[in-house]
C-alpha positions, 0 to 999 in steps of 0.5 A: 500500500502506498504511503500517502501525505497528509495533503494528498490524503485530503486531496484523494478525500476531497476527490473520493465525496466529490464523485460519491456526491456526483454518482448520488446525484445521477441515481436520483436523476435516474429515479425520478427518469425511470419511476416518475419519467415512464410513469405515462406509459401503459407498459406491464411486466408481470402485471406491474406497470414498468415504472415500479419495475424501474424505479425500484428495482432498477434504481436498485441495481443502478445503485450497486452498479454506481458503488461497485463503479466507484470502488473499484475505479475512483476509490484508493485504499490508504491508511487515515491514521495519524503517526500514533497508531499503536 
C-alpha cells in the first residue's frame, strides 16, 4: 500500500465525496427518469406497470452498479491514521 501525505490524503478525500456526491446525484436523476419519467406509459411486466419495475428495482441495481463503479475505479485504499497508531 502506498504511503500517502497528509495533503494528498485530503486531496484523494476531497476527490473520493466529490464523485460519491456526483454518482448520488445521477441515481436520483435516474429515479425520478425511470419511476416518475415512464410513469405515462401503459407498459406491464408481470402485471406491474414498468415504472415500479424501474424505479425500484432498477434504481436498485443502478445503485450497486454506481458503488461497485466507484470502488473499484475512483476509490484508493490508504491508511487515515495519524503517526500514533499503536
Amino acid at each position: 500500500m502506498k504511503i500517502f501525505s497528509d495533503a494528498e490524503k485530503f486531496s484523494l478525500i476531497k476527490r473520493e465525496a466529490f464523485f460519491t456526491a456526483l454518482a448520488l446525484v445521477g441515481l436520483i436523476i435516474f429515479w425520478l427518469c425511470a419511476g416518475f419519467g415512464i410513469a405515462d406509459f401503459d407498459l406491464k411486466f408481470l402485471h406491474l406497470p414498468l415504472w415500479i419495475w424501474l424505479g425500484v428495482f432498477g434504481t436498485w441495481f443502478f445503485a450497486i452498479f454506481i458503488s461497485f463503479f466507484l470502488s473499484k475505479k475512483l476509490f484508493k485504499n490508504f491508511d487515515l491514521g495519524g503517526d500514533n497508531d499503536e
